[in-house]
N, C-alpha and C positions, 0 to 999 in steps of 0.2 A: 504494500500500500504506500504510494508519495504521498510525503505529507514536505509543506513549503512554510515556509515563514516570511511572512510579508508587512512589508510595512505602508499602514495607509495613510490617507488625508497627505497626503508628501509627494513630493519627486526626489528628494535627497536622500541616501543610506543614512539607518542611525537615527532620524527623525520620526516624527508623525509618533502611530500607533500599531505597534506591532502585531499580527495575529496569526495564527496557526492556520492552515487550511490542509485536509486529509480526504483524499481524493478516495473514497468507498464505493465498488459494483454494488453493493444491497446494504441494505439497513443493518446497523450493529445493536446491541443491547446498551439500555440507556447508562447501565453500569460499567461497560465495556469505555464508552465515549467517556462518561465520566473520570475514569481511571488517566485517558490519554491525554484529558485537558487539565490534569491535576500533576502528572508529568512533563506538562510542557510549560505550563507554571507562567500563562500567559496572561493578560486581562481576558481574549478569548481566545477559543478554538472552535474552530467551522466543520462542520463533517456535510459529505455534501453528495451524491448518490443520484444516477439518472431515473426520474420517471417517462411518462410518455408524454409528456409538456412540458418539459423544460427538469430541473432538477429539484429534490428534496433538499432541504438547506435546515440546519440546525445548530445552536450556538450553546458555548458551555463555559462559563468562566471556572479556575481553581477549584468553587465548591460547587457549584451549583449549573443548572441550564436556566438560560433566560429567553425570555419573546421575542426579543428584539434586538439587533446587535446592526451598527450601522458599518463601524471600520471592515469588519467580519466579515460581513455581506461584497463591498469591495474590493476585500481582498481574493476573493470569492473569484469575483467573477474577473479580476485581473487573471488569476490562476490558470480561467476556464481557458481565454485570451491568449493569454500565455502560452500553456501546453498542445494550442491547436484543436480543441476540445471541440469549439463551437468559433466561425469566421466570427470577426470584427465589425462584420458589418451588420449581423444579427445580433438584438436586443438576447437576454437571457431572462429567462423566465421562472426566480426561484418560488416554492410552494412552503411556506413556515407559519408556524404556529402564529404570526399574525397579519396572514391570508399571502396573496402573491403580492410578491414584488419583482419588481423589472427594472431592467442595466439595463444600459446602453452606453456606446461610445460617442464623444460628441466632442471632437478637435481635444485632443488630446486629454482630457478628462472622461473618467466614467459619472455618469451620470445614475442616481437610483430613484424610484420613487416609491416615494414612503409615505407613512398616514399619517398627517399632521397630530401631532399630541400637545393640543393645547393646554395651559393653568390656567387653573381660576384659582381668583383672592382669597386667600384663607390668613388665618393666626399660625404661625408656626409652633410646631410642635414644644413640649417644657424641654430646653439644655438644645436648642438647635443653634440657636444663636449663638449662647455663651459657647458652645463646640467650636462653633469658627470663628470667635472672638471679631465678628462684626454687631454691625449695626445694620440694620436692612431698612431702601426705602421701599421696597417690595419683598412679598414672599405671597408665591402660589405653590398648586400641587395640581399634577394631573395624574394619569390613572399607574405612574411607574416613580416617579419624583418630587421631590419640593425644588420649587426655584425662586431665587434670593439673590435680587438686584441691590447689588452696591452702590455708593454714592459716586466711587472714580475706580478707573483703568490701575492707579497705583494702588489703591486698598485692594483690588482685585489682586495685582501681581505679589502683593506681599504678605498674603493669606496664607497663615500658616494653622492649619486646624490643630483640633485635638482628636485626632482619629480614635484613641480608646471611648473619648465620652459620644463621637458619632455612631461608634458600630451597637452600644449599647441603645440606638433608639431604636425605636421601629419600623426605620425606613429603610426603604432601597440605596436610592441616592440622595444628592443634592448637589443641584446645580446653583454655581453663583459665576452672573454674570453683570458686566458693565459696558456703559459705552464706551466708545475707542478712538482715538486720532488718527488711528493707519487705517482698523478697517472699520466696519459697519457696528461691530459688538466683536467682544470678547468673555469668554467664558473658562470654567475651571471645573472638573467634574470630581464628585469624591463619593466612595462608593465600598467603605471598610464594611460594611456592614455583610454584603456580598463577596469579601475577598478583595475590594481592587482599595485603596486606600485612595490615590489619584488616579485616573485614566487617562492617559496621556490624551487622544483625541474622541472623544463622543458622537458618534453620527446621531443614533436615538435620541439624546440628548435637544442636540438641532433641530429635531422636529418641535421638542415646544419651544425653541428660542426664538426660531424663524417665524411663526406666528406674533410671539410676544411684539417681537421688535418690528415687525410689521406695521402692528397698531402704533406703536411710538414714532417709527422712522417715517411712516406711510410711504415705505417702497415698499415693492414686492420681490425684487430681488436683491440680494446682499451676501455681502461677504465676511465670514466669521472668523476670528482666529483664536485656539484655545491656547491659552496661555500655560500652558505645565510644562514643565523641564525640557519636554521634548520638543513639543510646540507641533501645531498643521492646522491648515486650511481647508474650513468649510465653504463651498460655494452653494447658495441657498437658494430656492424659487417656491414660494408659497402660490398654491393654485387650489383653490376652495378648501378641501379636506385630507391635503395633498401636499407633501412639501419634496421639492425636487433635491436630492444633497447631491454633489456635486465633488469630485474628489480629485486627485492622481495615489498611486503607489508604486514602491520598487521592492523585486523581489531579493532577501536577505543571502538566502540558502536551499537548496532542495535535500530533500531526503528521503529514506526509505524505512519504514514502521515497521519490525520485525514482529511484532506480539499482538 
């Protein structure tokens, strides 16, 4: 079985967000997958398998499988691209647990579309705040995360959580983001509670930013950049229930899964 390691949201090695992808003829057991993405000790790993429309697509971080995985999916379908699996010039058509999604190439970016995951305004949870030692002048939650708008670009970049008092809530993640001088917004994702403490780049994430900022920028399309150690570039297009992310990656390593 090839399995690659790819880096997304980037075009440079060593950047973006790293993700595993494991090239499968038929379905594995979910303990089996578990085991591989817990040994490769990534944010995720993609396992990924032909139906007869396109491919079955499924995402697992260290502990756990999740819904939704944006860098993953990209890395995905670079891989497909890549290995000559499926031409360039056809869209890909993966089937995952939350519903299809579709690639496509588009001047030198791949292109996904995803379900927009809007917030609504809520109180944040008790020690959310004191966790990331901000002050928030927003914080919503949609149906995977809380998200909490800072006041500037520099309280964003020098957020330094308290990952032990995050993982004890009871949430997935939390996104915090602010506006930006280079791009459109920037954003920081933290996600101890599931294994990842920072995630280098967030594509899922972007589906509720890209809406959020929407309403504030009143564009519709924009450009994102997550601000964590590694750093990559969201390209955004909000289309009713519908958010286009927009990416590049380069592949790290190939290999071959013996177990």
């Amino acid at each position: 079985m090839k399995i690659y390691q790819i880096d997304a949201f980037t075009e440079k090695p060593f950047t973006g967000n790293p993700a595993a992808v494991c090239f499968l003829e038929s379905p594995k057991s979910n303990a089996w997958m578990q085991n591989v993405a817990t040994e490769m000790n990534l944010s995720e790993t993609a396992f990924f398998w032909p139906v007869d429309t396109g491919y079955e697509l499924r995402w697992f971080t260290p502990t756990m499988e999740v819904d939704l995985c944006g860098h993953a999916t990209l890395a995905t379908a670079h891989a497909i691209w890549e290995d000559g699996l499926q031409s360039t010039d056809n869209p890909i058509e993966f089937h995952t647990k939350s519903g299809l999604l579709k690639t496509k190439k588009n001047d030198g970016w791949i292109d996904m579309d995803f379900p927009a995951l809007p917030a609504g305004e809520t109180s944040p949870p008790e020690g959310l705040l004191e966790a990331l030692h901000v002050k928030a002048s927003y914080v919503g939650k949609n149906q995977y995360d809380y998200l909490v708008e800072v006041t500037s670009e520099i309280v964003l970049r020098k957020l330094r959580p308290d990952f032990l008092k995050l993982a004890r809530l009871d949430i997935r993640g939390v996104i915090v983001t602010a506006r930006s001088s280079e791009y459109d917004f920037v954003s920081r994702f933290f996600a101890p509670g599931v294994g990842i403490s920072e995630d280098p780049v967030t594509g899922s994430a972007h589906c509720c930013l890209a809406p959020y900022w929407k309403s504030k920028l009143k564009k519709d399309v924009m450009v994102g950049y997550q601000a964590s150690q590694r750093g990559g570039v969201v390209r955004v297009r909000v289309m009713d229930d519908r958010v286009m992310l927009g990416g590049k990656a380069v592949t790290i390593l190939r290999g071959e899964l013996l177990q």
